[in-house]
C-alpha positions in Angstrom: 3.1 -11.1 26.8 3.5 -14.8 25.1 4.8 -13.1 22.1 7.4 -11.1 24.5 8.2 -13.9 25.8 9.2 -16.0 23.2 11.2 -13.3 21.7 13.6 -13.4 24.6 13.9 -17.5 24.9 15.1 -17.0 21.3 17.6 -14.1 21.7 19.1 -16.2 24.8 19.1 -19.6 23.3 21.0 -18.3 20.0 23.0 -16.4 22.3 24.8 -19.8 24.3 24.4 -21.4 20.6 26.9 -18.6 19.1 29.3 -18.9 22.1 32.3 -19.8 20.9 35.8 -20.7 22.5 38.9 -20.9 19.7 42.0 -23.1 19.7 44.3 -21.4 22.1 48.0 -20.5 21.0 50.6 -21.7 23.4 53.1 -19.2 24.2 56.0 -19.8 22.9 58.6 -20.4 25.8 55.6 -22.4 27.7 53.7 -21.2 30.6 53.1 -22.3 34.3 49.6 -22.9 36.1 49.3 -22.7 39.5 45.8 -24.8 40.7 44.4 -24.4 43.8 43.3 -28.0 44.6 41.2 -29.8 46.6 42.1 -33.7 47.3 40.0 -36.7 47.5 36.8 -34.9 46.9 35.5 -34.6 43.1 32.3 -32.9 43.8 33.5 -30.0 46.5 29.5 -27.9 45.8 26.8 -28.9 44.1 25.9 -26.8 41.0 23.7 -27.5 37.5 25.3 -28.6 34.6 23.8 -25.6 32.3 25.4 -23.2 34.7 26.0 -20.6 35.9 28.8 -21.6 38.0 29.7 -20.8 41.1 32.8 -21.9 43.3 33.6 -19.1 45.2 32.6 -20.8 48.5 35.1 -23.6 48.0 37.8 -24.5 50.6 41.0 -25.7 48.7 43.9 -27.4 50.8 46.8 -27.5 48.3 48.6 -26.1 45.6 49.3 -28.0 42.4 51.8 -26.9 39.0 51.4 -27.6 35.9 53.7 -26.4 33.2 53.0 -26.4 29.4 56.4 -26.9 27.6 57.7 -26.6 24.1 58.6 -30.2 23.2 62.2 -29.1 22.2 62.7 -29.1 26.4 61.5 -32.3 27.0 65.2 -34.6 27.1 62.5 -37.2 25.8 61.9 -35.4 22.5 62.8 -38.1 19.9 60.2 -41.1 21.4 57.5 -38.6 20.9 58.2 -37.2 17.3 54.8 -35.8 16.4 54.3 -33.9 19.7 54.6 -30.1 20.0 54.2 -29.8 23.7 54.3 -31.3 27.0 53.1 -30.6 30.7 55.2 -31.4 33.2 54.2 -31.8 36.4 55.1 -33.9 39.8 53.1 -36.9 38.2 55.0 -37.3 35.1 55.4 -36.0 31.4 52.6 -36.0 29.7 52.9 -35.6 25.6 50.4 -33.0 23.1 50.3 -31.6 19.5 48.7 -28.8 19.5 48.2 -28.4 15.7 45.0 -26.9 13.6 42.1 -27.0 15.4 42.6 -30.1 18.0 45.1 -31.0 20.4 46.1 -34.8 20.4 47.5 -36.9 23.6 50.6 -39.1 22.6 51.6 -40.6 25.5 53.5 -40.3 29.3 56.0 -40.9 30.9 55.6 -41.3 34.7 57.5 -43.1 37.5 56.5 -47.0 36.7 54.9 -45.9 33.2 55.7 -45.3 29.7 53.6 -45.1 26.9 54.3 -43.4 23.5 51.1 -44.2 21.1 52.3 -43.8 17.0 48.9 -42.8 16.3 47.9 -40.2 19.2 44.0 -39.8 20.5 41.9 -36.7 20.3 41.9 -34.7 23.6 40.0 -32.2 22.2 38.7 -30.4 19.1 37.6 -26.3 18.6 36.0 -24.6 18.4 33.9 -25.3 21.1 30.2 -24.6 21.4 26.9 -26.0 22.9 26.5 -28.1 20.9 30.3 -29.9 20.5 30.6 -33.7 21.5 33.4 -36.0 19.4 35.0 -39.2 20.8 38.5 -41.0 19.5 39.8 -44.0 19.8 43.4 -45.6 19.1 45.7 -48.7 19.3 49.0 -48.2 20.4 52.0 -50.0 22.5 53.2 -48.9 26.1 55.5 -50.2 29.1 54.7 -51.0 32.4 57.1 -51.5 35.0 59.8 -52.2 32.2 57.8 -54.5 30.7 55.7 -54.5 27.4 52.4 -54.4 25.9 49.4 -53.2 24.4 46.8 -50.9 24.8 43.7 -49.2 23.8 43.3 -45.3 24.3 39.4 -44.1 23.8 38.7 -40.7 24.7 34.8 -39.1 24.3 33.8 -35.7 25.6 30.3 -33.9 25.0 30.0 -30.1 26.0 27.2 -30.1 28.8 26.7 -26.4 28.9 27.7 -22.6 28.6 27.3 -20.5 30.9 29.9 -17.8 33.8 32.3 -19.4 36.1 33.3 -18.1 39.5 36.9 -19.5 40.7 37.7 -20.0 44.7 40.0 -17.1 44.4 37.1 -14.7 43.0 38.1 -14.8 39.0 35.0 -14.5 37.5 35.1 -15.7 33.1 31.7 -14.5 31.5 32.3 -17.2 29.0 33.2 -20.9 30.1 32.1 -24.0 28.6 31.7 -27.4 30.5 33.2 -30.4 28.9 32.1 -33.9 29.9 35.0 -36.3 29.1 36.0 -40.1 29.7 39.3 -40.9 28.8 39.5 -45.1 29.2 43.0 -47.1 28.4 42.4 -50.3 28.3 46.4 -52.5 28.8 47.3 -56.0 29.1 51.3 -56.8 29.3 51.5 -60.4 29.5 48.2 -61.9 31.1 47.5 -59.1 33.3 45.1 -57.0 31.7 43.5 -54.0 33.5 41.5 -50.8 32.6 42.5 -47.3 33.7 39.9 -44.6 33.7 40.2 -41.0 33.9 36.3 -39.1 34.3 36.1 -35.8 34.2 34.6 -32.4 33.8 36.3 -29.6 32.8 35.5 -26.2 31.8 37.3 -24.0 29.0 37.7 -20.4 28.7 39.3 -18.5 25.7 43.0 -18.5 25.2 43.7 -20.5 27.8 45.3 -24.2 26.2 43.8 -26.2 29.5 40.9 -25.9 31.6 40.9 -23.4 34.1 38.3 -26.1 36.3 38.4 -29.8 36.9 36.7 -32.0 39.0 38.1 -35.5 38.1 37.7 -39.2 39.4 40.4 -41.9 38.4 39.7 -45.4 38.0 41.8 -49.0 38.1 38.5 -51.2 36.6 36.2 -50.4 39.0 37.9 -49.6 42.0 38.3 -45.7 42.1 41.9 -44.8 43.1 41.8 -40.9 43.7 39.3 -37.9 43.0 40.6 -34.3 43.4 39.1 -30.7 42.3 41.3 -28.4 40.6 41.1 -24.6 40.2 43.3 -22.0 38.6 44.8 -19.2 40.5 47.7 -17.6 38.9 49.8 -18.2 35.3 53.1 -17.3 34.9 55.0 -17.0 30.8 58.0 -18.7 31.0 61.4 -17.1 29.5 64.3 -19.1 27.9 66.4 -18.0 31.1 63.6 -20.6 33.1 63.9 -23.5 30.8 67.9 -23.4 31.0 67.7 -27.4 32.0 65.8 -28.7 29.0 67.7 -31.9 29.0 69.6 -34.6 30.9 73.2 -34.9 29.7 74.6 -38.1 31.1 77.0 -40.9 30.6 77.8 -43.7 29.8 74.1 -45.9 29.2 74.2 -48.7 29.9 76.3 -48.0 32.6 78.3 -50.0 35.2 78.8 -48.9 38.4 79.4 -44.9 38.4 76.8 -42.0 36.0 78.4 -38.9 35.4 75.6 -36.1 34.8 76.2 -32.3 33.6 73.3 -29.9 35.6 73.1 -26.7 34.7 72.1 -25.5 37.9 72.0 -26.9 41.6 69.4 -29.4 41.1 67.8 -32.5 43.4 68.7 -35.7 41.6 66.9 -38.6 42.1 66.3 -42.6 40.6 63.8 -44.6 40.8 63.3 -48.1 39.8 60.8 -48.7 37.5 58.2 -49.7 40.8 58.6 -46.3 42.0 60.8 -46.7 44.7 63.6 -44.4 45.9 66.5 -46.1 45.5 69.0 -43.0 45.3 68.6 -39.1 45.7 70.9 -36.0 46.9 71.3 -32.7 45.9 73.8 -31.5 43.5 75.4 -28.1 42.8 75.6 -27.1 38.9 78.6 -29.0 37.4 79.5 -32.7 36.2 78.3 -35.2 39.3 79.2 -38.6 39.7 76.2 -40.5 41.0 77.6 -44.3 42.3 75.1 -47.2 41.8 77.5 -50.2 41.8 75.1 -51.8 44.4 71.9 -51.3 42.7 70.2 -54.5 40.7 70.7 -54.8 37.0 67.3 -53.6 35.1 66.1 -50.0 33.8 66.0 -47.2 36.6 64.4 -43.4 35.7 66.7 -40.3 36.5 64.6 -37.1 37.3 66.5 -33.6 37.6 64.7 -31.1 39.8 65.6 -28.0 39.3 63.6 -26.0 40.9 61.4 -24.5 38.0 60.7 -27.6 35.7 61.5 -31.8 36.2 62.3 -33.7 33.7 63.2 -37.5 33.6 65.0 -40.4 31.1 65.2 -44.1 31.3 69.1 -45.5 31.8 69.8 -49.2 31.7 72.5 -50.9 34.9 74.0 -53.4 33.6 
């Protein structure tokens, strides 16, 4: 009986040791996640590290998109040279190679921040396995509200286990693999200095280029700003008839008193200034617009397109 046994702790602990999950292969007009999400609550069950995983009972209360892009249809292609891809979602552009065997972060752009690192950090490396941990850490320059600094990027995950997963929506992957990761960026611009953390686990399944889980916290030094569980529930391939609007085409920057921009389809048009705030939006039909911001402040100001499948944003100057 002890011989029996032993015989099957071996068979099932080289059996989680030779699970394996590959570097996924982006399609290659991007694709779109839909996440049911959960807000303001990081830990919606409790459930073991080692797995298995269960979520099934979960109550979500929004939906969130992600899209993964082609860096060609990001209008913010040439500050992020090395890239290969970007997601897009309603927080911001945020930059990846996907190159090899790892995927690399190089940066965002979101409404009061941009940051474009010349040497990216690791994100994450495959294959994964039970045993996979790695940690990377770079120094790079960024802007905050329009003004400039430094900053330090570290990123470390450790796999905590393999085991099945159980989405809310019933998906059930045989194979999923629990990632531990804490991505800190440390940023001073001037004499402020503060420390932004992102902690999270995620799991991975195979061919899929993001986790399909997340239960994440977010940190300004130690005050935690927002928590939210994440869950996928449908992905859609994009076609080159989707990504039509791949850039902003406008005139003149600088610019005085009147922007012309061409869309490419009726689109929502906004600007912020670079704390956020509104300070101009309507909706436009496909065409040249003339957008009239005579009365706005000197300074830098971001222009997002909507339009309606993807968002994408650049920085103009008023003078």
């Amino acid at each position: 009986m002890r011989y029996t046994i032993l015989i099957s702790i071996q068979i099932i602990s080289f059996a989680l040791i030779g699970q394996t999950i590959n570097m996924p292969t982006v399609p290659e007009y991007g694709v779109s996640y839909n996440f049911d999400q959960l807000e303001d609550n990081s830990e919606p069950t409790s459930f073991s590290n080692e797995g298995p995983w269960d979520f099934s009972s979960v109550k979500t209360t929004s939906i969130y998109e992600m899209k993964l892009l082609p860096i060609s249809h990001s209008s913010s292609q040439s500050d992020y040279p090395k890239a290969t891809h970007f997601i897009s979602s309603q927080n911001g552009e945020f930059f990846y190679s996907y190159s090899g065997n790892e995927v690399y972060n190089h940066g965002r752009i979101t409404d009061n921040t941009k940051s474009s690192y010349s040497d990216a950090v690791l994100w994450m490396k495959f294959p994964l396995n039970s045993t996979s941990q790695f940690t990377d850490e770079i120094e790079s320059d960024f802007e905050f509200n329009g003004a400039s600094g430094s900053v330090k990027d570290n990123c470390t995950s450790k796999v905590l286990g393999v085991s099945s997963l159980i989405l809310p929506n019933g998906k059930k992957y045989d194979n999923a693999i629990l990632v531990e990761t804490t991505k800190a960026m440390e940023g001073s611009v001037f004499v402020l200095k503060a420390t932004i953390t992102e902690y999270g686990k995620y799991w991975w399944v195979d061919g899929i280029p993001l986790p399909v889980a997340a239960l994440e916290k977010f940190y300004l030094d130690d005050d935690i700003q927002y928590e939210r569980s994440s869950f996928l529930n449908a992905e859609k391939l994009l076609s080159v008839d989707a990504l039509s609007q791949k850039t902003i085409d406008f005139y003149p920057n600088p610019v005085n008193d009147y922007l012309t921009i061409n869309l490419q389809s009726k689109s929502e048009v906004t600007i912020y200034d670079l704390q956020g705030k509104v300070v101009y939006q309507e909706l436009f039909s496909a065409g040249n617009q003339t957008l009239n911001i005579e009365n706005n402040p000197s300074g830098k100001y971001i222009l997002t397109v909507n339009d309606f499948e993807s968002t994408i944003r650049k920085i103009f100057i008023k003078q």
